[in-house]
C-alpha positions as CSV (number, residue, x, y, z in Angstrom):
1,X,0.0,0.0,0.0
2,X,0.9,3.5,-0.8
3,X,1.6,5.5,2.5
4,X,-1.5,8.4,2.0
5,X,0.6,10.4,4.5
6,X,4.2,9.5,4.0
7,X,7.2,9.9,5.6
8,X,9.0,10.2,2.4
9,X,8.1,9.8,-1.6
10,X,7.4,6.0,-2.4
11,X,6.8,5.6,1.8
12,X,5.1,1.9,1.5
13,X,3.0,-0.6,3.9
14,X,3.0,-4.2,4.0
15,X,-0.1,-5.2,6.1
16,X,-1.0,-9.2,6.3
17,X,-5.1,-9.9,5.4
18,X,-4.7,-11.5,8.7
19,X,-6.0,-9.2,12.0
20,X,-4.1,-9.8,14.6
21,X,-2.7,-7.6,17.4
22,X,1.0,-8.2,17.8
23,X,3.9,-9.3,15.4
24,X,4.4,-12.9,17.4
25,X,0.6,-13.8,16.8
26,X,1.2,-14.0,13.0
27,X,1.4,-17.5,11.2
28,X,4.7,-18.1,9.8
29,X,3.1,-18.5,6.6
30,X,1.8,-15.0,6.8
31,X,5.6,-13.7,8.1
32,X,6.7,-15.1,5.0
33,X,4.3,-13.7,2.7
34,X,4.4,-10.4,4.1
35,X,9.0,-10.2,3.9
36,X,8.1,-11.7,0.7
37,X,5.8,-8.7,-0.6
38,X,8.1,-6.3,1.3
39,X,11.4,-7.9,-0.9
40,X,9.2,-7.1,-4.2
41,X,8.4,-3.6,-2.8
42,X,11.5,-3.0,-2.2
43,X,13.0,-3.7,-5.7
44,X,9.9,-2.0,-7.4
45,X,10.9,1.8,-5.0
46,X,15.0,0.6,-6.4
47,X,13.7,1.0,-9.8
48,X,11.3,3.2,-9.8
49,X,13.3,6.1,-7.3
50,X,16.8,4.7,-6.8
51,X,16.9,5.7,-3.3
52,X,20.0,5.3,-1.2
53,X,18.7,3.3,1.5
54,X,15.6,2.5,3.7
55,X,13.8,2.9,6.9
56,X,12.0,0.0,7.5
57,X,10.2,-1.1,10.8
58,X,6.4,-2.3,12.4
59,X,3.7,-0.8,13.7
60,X,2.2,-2.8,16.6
61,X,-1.0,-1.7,18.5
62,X,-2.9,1.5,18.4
63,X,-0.6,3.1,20.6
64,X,2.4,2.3,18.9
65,X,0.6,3.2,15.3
66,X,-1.3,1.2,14.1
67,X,-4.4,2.8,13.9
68,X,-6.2,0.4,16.3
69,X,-5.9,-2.6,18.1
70,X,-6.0,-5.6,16.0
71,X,-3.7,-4.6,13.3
72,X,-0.3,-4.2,12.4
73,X,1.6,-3.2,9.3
74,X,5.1,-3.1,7.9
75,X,6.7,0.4,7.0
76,X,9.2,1.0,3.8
77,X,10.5,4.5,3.8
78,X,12.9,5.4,0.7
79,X,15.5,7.6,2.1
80,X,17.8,9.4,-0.1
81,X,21.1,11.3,1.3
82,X,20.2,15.0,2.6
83,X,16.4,14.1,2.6
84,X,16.0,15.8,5.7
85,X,16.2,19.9,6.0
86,X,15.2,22.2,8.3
87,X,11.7,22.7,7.4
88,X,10.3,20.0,9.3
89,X,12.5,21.2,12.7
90,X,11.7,24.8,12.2
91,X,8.5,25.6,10.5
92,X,6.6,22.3,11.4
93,X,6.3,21.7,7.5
94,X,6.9,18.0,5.6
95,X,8.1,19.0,1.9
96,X,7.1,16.2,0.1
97,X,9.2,16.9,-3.9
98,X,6.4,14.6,-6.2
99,X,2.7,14.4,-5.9
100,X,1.5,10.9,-4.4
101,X,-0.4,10.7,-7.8
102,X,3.0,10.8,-9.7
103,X,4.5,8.5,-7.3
104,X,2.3,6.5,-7.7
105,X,2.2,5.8,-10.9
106,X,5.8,5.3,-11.0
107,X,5.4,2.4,-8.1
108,X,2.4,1.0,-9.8
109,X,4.8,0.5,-13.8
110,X,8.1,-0.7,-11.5
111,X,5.6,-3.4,-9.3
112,X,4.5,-4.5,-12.6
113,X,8.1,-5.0,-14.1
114,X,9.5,-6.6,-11.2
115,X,8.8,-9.7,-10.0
116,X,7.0,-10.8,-7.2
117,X,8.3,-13.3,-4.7
C-alpha cells in the first residue's frame, strides 16, 4: 500500500489480510508472505526512485501506530542522502518533492516489471 501520509516519496506498507494484534501472533506463513511482498516492494521503489537506503520497521498496536488494536503493518521508507532539511524542525512543514499521484504511478509501472516473490 501506498503510505497516503508519508514519511517520504514512495513511503510503502506491507499489512498481512490477517487481523491480529502483535507481530508474534502471525502464522509463519503469513511472516513469510508479508517479507516476501516487502522484498518485491522493495525492488519495485529501487527501480522506480533509486533511493540510497531504507527505513523499515512495524507498527504494533494502536498506541504504537497502528491505527487500532487488532492490526499491524510493515513500514518502507525510501531515504535518499540530505532528505531531511530544516523545514520539518523549524517551520513544522513536511516538503514532500512529487505528488503521491505521480509517485504512484511510478510504483504501480516498477511493481508491474519486477517480480513478485
Amino acid at each position: 500500500m501506498l503510505n497516503l501520509y508519508p514519511y517520504n516519496n514512495g513511503h510503502l506498507m506491507v499489512a498481512p489480510y490477517e487481523h491480529v494484534g502483535a507481530f508474534d501472533q502471525l502464522s509463519a506463513e503469513t511472516l513469510a508472505d508479508m517479507m516476501a511482498q516487502a522484498q518485491w516492494a522493495i525492488r519495485a521503489l529501487k527501480a522506480a526512485m533509486n533511493p540510497d537506503g531504507f527505513n523499515m520497521g512495524i507498527n504494533m498496536g494502536k498506541v504504537a501506530g497502528a491505527g487500532f488494536a487488532e492490526h499491524i503493518h510493515y513500514h518502507i521508507v525510501p531515504r535518499w542522502n540530505g532528505d531531511t532539511n530544516f523545514m520539518p524542525v523549524i517551520g513544522d512543514i513536511k516538503v514532500m518533492p512529487e505528488h503521491l499521484d505521480v509517485v504512484y504511478e511510478k510504483l504501480l509501472q516498477a511493481l508491474a516489471e519486477t517480480k513478485a516473490s
